[in-house]
C-alpha positions, 0 to 999 in steps of 0.5 A, spaced: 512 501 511 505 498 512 501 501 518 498 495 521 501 492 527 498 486 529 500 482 523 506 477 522 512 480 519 512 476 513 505 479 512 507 486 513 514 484 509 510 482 503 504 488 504 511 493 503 514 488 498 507 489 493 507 497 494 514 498 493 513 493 486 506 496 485 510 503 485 507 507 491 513 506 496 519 505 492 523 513 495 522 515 487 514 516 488 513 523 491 508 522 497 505 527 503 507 527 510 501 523 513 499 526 520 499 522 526 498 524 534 505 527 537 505 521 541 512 519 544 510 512 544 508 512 536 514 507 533 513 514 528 516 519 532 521 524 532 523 520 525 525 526 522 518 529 519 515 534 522 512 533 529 506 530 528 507 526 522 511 520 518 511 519 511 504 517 506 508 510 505 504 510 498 497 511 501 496 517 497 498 515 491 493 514 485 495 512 479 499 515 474 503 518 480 499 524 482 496 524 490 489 524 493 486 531 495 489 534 501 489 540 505 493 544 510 491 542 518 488 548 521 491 547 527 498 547 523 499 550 517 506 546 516 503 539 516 499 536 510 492 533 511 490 528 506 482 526 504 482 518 507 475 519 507 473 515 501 477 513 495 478 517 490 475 513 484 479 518 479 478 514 472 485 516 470 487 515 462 494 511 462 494 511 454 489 510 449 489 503 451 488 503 458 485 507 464 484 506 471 481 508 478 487 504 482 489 509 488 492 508 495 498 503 497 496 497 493 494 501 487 485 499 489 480 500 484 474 503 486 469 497 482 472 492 489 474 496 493 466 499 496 465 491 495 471 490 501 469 496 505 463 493 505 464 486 506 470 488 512 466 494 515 471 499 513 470 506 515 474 510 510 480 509 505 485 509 511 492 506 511 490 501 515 483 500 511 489 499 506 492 495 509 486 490 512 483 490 504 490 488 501 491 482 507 484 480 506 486 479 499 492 475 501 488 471 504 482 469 499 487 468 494 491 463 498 497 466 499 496 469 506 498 462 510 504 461 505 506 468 505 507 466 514 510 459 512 515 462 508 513 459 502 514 467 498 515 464 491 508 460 492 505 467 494 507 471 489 504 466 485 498 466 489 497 473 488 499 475 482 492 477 479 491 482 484 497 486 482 499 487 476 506 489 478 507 481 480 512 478 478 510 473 472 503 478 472 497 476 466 497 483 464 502 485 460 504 491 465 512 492 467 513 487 472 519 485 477 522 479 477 522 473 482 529 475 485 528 482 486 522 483 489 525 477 493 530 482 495 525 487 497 521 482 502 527 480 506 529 488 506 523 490 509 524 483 514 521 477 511 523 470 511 523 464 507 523 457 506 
């Protein structure tokens, strides 16, 4: 589920429906609990988790499954505290062919993400400077106006060179296909035309 609140469903439909194809959020790909103020007002609380915290929703994960640096919260040694201080910039080796730096949500690599940091006044590597990273990269390729009129498969299409799990993606990754990331979209709320 993205963190950020201030955008239209259909956007905040295709931010979950990327992270669950790129393999963040999917309920297969473990993720610590992310901390968040005992706050009876947060939409997150009394979900279930420990007090004070909801699940990663795939911020934390890097590439190849393992989870950025994290710490117990001295104030509560139950609740796991993960470094969104900057992005990791792990180069990790996929196979003999293929190495990356993608971390976080949408799977970011670090040679654009200090581009964007910059270029958006991020402040850290947050979920919700994920979140604003991925909707900025909607918006540059064109899908983010489509995304909002309902027009998913024009998106996807749209933004399918960004993530390489897209359906129909130039990379020669494993990616789903049209009709099942479609079910993932209306799941999380989205519409279509």
């Amino acid at each position: 589920m993205a963190v950020i609140q201030s955008e239209p469903d259909n956007i905040v439909a295709f931010l979950d429906a990327i992270a669950y194809t790129e393999g963040t959020d999917n309920n297969r790909q473990p993720s610590n609990p992310y901390y968040i103020p005992n706050d009876p007002s947060n939409p997150h609380y009394g979900n279930g988790y420990p007090s004070g915290s909801k699940p990663h929703y795939g911020y934390d994960v890097i590439v190849g499954g393992s989870l950025m640096p994290a710490y117990p919260d001295p104030n509560n040694p139950n609740i796991v505290v993960t470094d969104y201080s900057r992005h990791p910039n792990r180069l990790i080796r996929l196979n003999p062919k293929l190495s990356s730096t993608a971390a976080g949500r949408y799977q970011i690599l670090y040679r654009y993400w200090k581009h964007y940091q910059k270029q958006l006044g991020l402040p850290d590597f947050s979920p919700l400077s994920q979140d604003r990273y991925a909707i900025q990269q909607l918006k540059e390729q064109r899908a983010y106006g489509r995304i909002i009129a309902g027009e998913f498969e024009k998106a996807v299409l749209a933004c399918n060179n960004i993530w390489a799990s897209l359906p129909l993606s130039p990379y020669g990754q494993h990616t789903y296909s049209m009709e099942e990331m479609k079910a993932v979209y209306i799941m999380k709320g989205g519409r279509y035309v």
